[in-house]
VEXGUKOL-134819 format. One line per field, with one value per residue (C-alpha): residue in three letters; chain; z, y, x. Coordinates in Angstrom, 1 decimal. Layout:
N
code: c(ALA_...)
unit: c(A_...)
w: c(Z_...)
v: c(Y_...)
u: c(X_...)
END
This chain:
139
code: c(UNK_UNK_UNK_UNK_UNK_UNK_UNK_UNK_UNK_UNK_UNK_UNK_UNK_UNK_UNK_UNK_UNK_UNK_UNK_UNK_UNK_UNK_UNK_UNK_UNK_UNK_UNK_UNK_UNK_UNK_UNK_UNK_UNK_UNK_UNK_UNK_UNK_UNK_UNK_UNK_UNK_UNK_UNK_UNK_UNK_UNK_UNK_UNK_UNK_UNK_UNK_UNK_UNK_UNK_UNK_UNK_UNK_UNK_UNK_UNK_UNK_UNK_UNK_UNK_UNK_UNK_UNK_UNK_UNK_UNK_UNK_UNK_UNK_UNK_UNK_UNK_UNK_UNK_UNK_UNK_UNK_UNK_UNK_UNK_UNK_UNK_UNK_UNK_UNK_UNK_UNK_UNK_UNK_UNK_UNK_UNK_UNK_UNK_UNK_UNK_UNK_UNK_UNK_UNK_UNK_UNK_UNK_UNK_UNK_UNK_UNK_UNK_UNK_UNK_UNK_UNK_UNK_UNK_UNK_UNK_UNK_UNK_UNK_UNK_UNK_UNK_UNK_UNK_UNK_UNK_UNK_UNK_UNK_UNK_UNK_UNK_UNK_UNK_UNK)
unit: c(A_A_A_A_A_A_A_A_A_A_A_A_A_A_A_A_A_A_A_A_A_A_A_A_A_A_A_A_A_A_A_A_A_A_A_A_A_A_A_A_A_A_A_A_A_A_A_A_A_A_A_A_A_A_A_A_A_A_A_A_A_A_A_A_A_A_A_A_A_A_A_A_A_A_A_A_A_A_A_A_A_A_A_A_A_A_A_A_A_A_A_A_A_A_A_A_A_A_A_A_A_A_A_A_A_A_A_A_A_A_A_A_A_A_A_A_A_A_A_A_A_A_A_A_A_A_A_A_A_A_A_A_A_A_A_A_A_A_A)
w: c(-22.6_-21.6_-18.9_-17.3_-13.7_-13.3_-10.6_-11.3_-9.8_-13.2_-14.8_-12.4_-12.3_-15.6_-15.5_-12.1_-13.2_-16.0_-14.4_-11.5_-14.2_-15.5_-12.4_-11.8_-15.0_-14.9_-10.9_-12.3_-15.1_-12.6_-10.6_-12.9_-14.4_-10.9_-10.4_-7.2_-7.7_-4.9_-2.8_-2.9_-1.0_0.7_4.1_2.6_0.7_3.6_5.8_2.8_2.7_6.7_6.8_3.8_5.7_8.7_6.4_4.5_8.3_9.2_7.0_9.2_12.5_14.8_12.8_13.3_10.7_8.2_4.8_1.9_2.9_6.3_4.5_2.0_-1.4_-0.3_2.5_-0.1_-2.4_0.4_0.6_-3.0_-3.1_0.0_-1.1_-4.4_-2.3_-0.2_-3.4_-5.0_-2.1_-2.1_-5.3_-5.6_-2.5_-4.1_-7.5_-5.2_-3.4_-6.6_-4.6_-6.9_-5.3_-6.9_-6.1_-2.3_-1.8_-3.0_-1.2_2.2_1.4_1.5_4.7_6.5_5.3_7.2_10.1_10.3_8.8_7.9_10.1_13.2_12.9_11.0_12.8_15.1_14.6_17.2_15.6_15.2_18.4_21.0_19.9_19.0_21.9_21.4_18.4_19.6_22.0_19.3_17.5)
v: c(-17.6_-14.1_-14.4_-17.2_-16.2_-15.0_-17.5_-17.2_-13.8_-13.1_-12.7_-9.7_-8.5_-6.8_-5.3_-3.8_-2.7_-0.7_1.2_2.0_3.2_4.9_6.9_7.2_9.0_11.5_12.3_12.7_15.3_16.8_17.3_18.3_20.8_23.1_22.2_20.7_17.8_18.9_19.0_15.1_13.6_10.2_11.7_14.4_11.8_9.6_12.6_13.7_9.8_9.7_13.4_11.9_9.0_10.7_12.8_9.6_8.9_12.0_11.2_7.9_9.6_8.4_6.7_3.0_0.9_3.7_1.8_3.4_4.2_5.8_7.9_9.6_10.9_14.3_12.2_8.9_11.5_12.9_9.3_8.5_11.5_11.1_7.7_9.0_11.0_8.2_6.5_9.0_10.0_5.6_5.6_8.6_7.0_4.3_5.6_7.7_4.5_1.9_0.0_-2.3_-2.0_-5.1_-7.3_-5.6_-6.9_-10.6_-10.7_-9.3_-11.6_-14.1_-13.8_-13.3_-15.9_-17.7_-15.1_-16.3_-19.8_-20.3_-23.9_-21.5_-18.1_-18.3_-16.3_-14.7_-10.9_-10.7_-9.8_-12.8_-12.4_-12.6_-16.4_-17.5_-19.4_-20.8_-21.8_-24.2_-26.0_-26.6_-30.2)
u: c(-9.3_-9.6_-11.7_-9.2_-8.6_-4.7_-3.4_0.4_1.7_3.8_0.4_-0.3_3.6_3.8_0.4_0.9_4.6_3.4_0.8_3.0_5.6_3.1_2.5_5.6_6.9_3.7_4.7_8.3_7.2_5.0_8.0_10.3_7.9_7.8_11.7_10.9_13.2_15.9_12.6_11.7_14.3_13.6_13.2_11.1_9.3_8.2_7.9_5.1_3.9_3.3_1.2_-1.2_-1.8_-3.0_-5.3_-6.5_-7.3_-9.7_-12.7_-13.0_-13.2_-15.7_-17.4_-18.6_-17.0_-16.3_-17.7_-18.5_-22.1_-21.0_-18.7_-21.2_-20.3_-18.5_-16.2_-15.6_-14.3_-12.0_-10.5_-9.7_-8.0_-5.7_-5.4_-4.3_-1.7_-0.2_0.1_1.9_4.5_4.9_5.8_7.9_10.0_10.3_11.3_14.4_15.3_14.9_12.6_10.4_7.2_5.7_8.3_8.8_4.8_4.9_8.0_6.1_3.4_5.6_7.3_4.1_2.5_5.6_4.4_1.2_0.3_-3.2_-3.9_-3.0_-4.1_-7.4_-9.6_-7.1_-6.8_-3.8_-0.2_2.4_4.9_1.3_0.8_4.2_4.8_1.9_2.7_5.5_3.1_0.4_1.1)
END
């Protein structure tokens, strides 16, 4: 059925591969293109990666919960595009380092879903080493 739900993560690996590829080979002809090859190494990468986050952040600045209507049209396109960025300088870093980027994510699902088991954080907003001891007292 094409409208069946994907449940298995295989069903969404090769999708997301391929458009991450995708990207990935345009932002490596971009590159190449303006010889700035010797340019995007993985410090300079993350360096890159860490600046577009903090812009991503500016838009958001005092305001109250920062959703799409508080933003307005001229700030929501500010986002997508640094967004766009911080994607970019991710996958370029990863494409220097040979990092599969889908497979690094189900794996960190993974493990924090070890981290923080639904039947004892639901609801709790507090990171995993605050209520691991209590944790070993709950039964």
């Amino acid at each position: 059925m094409a409208n069946e739900k994907m449940n298995n993560v295989d069903d969404f690996q090769q999708p997301a591969m391929d458009a991450l590829n995708g990207i990935r080979d345009r932002l490596r002809g971009f590159a190449a293109e303006r010889q700035w090859e010797a340019f995007h190494t993985p410090k300079n990468l993350a360096s890159a990666l860490m600046v577009e986050a903090a812009e991503l952040l500016e838009p958001f600045q005092w305001l109250q919960q920062g959703t799409k209507a508080e933003l307005g049209e001229d700030q929501y396109m500010a986002v997508r595009h640094e967004m766009a960025d911080v994607l970019s300088y991710l996958v370029m870093l990863a494409d220097k380092l040979e990092v599969d980027l889908i497979s690094a994510t189900h794996e960190k699902i993974a493990l924090n879903a070890l981290k923080y088991p639904v039947d004892k954080v639901q609801g709790d907003a507090r990171k995993y080493s605050a209520y691991q001891g209590d944790m070993h007292n709950k039964t």
